[in-house]
N, C-alpha and C positions, 0 to 999 in steps of 0.2 A: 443285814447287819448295818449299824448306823457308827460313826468314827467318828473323825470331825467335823463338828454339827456347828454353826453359826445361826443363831434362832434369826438373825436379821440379813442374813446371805441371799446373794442374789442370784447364784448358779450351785446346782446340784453336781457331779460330776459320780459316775456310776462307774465302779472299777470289782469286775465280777460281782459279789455280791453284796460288797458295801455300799455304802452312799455319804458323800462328803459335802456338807451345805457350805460354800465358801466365799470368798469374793473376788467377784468376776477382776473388777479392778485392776486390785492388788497383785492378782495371779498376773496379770496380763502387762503388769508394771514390771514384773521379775523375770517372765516368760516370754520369747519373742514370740515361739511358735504359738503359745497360747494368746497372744497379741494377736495373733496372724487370724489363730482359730475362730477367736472370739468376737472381730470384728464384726465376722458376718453372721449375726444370730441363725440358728436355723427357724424359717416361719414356723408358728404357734400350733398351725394346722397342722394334725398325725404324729406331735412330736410329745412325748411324757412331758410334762411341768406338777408342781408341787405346788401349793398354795403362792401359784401367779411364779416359782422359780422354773427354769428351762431343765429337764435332766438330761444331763451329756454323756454319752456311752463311751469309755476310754480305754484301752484293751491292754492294760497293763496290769497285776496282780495286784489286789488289795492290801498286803501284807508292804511292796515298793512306796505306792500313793500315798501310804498314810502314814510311811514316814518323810518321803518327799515333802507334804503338805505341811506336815508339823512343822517342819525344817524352812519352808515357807512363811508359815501363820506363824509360831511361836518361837520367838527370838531366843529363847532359854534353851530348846529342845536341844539343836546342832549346832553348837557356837564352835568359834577354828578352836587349834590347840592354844592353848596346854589344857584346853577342859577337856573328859574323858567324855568315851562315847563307849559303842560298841562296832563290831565289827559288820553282824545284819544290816545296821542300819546306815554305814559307813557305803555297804555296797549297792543300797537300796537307793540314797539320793545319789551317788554319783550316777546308777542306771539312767534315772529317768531326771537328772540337770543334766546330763548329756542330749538327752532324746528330745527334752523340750528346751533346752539351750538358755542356764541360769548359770552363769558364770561363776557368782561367787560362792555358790553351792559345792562344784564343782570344783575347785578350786580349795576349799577345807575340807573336802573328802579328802583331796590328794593329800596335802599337810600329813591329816591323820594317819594315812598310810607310811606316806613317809616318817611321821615320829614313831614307827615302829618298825618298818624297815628300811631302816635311813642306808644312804648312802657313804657314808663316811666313819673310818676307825674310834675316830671323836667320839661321833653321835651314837655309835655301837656301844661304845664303853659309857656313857650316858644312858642308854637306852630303857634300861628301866626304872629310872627318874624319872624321864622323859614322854613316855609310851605314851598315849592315849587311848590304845587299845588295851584290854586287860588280857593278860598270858592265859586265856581258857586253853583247855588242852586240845593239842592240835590247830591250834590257828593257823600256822604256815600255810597247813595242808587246803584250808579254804581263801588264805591270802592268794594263795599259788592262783587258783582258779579264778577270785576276780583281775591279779595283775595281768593273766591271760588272757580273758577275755577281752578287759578293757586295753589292753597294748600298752601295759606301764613297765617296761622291759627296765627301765632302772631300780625298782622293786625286789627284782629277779634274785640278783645276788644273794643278799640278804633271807630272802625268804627262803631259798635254794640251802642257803647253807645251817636256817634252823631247824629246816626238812632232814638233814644229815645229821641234827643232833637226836633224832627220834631213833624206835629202835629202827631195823631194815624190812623187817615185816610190813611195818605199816605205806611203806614205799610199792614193798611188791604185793600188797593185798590191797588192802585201804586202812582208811583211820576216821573215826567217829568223831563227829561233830556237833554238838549237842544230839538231836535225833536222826540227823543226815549222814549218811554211811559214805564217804567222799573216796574214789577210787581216780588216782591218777592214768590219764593217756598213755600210750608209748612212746610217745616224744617225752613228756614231761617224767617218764620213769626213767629213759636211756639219760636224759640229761640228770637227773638226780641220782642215777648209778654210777653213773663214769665220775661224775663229779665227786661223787662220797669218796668212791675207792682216789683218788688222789689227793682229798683231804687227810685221809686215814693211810698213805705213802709220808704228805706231810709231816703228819703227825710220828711217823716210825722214825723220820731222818729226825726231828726232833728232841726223841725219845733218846737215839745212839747221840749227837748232840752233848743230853745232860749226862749221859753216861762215859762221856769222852772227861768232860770238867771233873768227874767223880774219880779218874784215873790216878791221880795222884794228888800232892798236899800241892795247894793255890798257895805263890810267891805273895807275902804279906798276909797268910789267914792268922787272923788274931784270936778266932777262939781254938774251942777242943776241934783239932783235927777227925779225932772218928766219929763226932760229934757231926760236924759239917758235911762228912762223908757219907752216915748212917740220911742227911737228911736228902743229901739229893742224889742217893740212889733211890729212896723211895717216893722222891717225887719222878724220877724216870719210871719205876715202875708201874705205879698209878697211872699216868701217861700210856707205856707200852702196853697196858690190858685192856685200852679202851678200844669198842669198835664202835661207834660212833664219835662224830665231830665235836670239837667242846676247846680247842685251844685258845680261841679269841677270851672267852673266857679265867680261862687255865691262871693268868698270874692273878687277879680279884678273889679267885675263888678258892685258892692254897694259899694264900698268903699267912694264915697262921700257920702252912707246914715250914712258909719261909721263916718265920721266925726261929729255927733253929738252926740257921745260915750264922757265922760273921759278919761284922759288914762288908770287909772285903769280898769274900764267897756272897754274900746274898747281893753286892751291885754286880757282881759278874754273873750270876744268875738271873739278877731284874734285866741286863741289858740282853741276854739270850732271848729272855722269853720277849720284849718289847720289840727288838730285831724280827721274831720269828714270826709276830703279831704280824707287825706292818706288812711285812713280807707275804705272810697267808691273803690280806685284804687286798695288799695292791694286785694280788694275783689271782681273787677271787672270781670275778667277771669269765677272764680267759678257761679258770679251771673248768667251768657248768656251760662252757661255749660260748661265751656271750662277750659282745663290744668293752674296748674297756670303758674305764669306769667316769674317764675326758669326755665319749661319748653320752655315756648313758645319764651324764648331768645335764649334758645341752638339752638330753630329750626331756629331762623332768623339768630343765628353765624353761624351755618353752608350751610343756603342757602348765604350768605356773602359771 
């Protein structure tokens, strides 16, 4: 199978069963290791070449290299955010700008991860403005595994907790990912269990909470008292039926049930839920075991 082809390339480079005609160069301008490699040609004798180019055997999958390379050769392919990408190929150059050591590759991976599982309440309630990755179904599930592999433990949070927004099946079975059937570890499901069930504790005090405000008439409600009463009882209801995660979300996404609030009753409802926001985020880290969230910036400034 032939990829990216450079009719005027000077080195072949053989990744299983493709072949990529490229420039020694330029690769070796981006790449230390490839700098390193390329230095010393292998002699001519017993070695494949192509019309006078050297073929180099490199033992990384064909489906990684060829978007490495793009990401290399074509300046359009991988650009940082806010241009979209995809996730494949998000995990494909971070592998192998890690392995042969291209910084700035390496570095709009990270971005891209981060404009989707950002670190901060902000960026969360942005986020899907923001994103660069597109919401396929199940992404978490395959975010999980490159933030794991690669050690981006500030990722975690966030991924962990749009893991809890899915149903619980797909935790304790697995979850489909285009053709890839992705089944989490026992670490990665004890952390995704303990963590759910105390998101969904959150969620219950929450729930008694809105049903505490719904106890009696609010001092200065200006509208129809049963009116305001009928609204945020059944926005606690809604709330207490859910067994998955979804609060961070919860005031964006009822906000036309809040429109049947006064506005006295609907700012003492907006300051509940924005209270309960913060509160779930600063406390997200600790919930899924994890450093807080002071740490896990320093670890993403410094992979930066």
């Amino acid at each position: 199978v032939v990829d990216l082809w450079f009719e005027d390339g000077n080195l072949i480079l053989k990744a299983e069963n493709s072949l990529f005609r490229i420039y020694s160069g330029l690769l070796a301008a981006r790449s230390s290791v490839f700098k390193d490699m390329l230095a010393f040609p292998p002699p001519a004798e017993g070695n494949e070449t192509f019309e006078g180019c050297p073929i180099v055997t490199v033992y990384d999958s064909a489906k990684d290299m060829n978007s490495f390379l793009k990401a290399v050769f074509d300046s359009s392919f991988f650009e940082p955010p806010p241009t979209p990408t995809k996730l494949p190929i998000v995990e494909s150059v971070l592998r192998l700008s890690l392995k042969y050591d291209v910084p700035y590759l390496r570095r709009r991976a990270l971005l891209h991860l981060s404009s989707t599982f950002p670190t901060t309440l902000a960026a969360w309630k942005l986020r899907e403005e923001h994103r660069t990755i597109p919401p396929v179904e199940n992404t978490p599930f395959a975010a999980l595994q490159i933030a794991r592999q690669f050690d981006l433990p500030w990722l975690l949070p966030s991924i962990l907790y749009c893991i809890s927004t899915h149903s619980f099946e797909k935790t304790l079975d697995s979850a489909l990912w285009g053709k890839e059937e992705i089944s989490m570890d026992w670490e990665a499901k004890r952390m995704s269990i303990l963590g759910r069930q105390k998101i969904l504790l959150r969620q219950s005090g929450i729930t008694m909470a809105m049903m505490r405000l719904s106890a009696g008439q609010v001092p200065g409600c200006t509208g129809d008292g049963n009116r305001c009463l009928t609204t945020k009882l059944s926005c606690a209801n809604t709330l207490g039926r859910w067994d998955v995660a979804g609060f961070l979300d919860y005031p964006e996404e009822h906000r036309d049930v809040f429109s049947g609030l006064c506005s006295t009753c609907f700012g003492q409802f907006k300051d509940l839920c924005e209270g309960n926001c913060e509160s779930l985020w600063n406390d997200l880290p600790s919930i899924f075991g994890l450093p807080e969230w002071g740490l896990l910036e320093k670890e993403r400034a410094l992979a930066l």
